[in-house]
N, C-alpha and C positions, 0 to 999 in steps of 0.2 A: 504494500500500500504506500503510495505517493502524495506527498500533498506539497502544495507547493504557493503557497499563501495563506495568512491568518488576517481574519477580516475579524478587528472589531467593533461593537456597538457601544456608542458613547450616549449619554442621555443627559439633555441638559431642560432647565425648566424653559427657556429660554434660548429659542435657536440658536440666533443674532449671538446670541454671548459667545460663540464656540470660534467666530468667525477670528477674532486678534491673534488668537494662539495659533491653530488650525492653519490658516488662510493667509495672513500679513506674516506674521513671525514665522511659522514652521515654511511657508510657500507650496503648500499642500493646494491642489488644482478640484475646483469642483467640475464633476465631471457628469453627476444628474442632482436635480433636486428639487423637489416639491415643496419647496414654501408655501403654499396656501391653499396644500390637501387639511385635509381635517386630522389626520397625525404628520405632520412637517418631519420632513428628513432632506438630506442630502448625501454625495457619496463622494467622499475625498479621494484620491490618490498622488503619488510621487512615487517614482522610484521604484515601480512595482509594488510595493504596500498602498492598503487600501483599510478606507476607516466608513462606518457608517456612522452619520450624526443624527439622532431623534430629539425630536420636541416632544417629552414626556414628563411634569411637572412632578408626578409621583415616583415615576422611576430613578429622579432627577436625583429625588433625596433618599434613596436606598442606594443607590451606586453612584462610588467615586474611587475609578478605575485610576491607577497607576501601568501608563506602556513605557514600554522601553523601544528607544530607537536606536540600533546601531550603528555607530560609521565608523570609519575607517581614519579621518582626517578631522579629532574631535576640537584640536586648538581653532581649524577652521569655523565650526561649526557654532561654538562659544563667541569667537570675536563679531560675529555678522549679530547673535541673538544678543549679545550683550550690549553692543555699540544703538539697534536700533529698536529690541525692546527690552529694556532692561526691568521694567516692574514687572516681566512675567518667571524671572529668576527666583527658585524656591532659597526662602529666605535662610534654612537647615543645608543647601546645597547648593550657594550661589556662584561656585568657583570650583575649573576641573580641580579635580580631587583623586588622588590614586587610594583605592580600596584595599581592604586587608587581603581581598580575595582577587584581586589583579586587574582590576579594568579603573577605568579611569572615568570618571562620570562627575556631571553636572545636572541640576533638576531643573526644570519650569514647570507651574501649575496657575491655572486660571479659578474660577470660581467652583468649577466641576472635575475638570483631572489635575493627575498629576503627571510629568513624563521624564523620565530621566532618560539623560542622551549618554550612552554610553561607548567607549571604544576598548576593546581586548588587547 
């Protein structure tokens, strides 16, 4: 058995809100989205990863997902997000950081996720 992508579902009370982090900050492409079905979604991708975004008020506040993003070139990754949005740098993780367990990671979170970018 093959798999060869992990799609997840994000939920926030408030679509709009998903858009700074997602959208501006990450550079994440929307690539379908029903804004003004009677459950509001959209569907990100970059880079071959792909996110679904829901407008679900109740699900909003049961789930608050932590992903992790990989790359390769993470000093890159920090100076673009740090230089142009920096209040979305998690306040516990605002600076790469090398871990006890070997990767090197920095967080940002919005009002719904959290995501740390990490590099091995």
């Amino acid at each position: 058995m093959k798999f060869e992508q992990l799609v997840p579902s994000v939920f926030y009370a408030n679509i709009k809100d998903s858009i700074p982090l997602f959208i501006h900050c990450l550079e994440f492409t929307i690539t379908h989205k029903e804004f003004d079905s009677e459950s509001p979604y959209y569907v990100i991708e970059k880079n071959g990863l792909g996110i679904l975004i829901f407008q679900n008020k109740e699900l909003s506040q049961k789930e608050k997902p932590l992903l992790r993003l990989v790359t390769k070139d993470i000093k890159e990754v920090y100076k673009k997000v740090s230089s142009t949005h920096p209040e979305l740098l998690h306040p516990n993780l605002n600076k790469i950081t090398l871990r006890s367990w070997g990767a090197k990671e920095f967080a940002l979170m919005d009002l719904q996720v959290g995501i740390v970018i990490q590099e091995w």
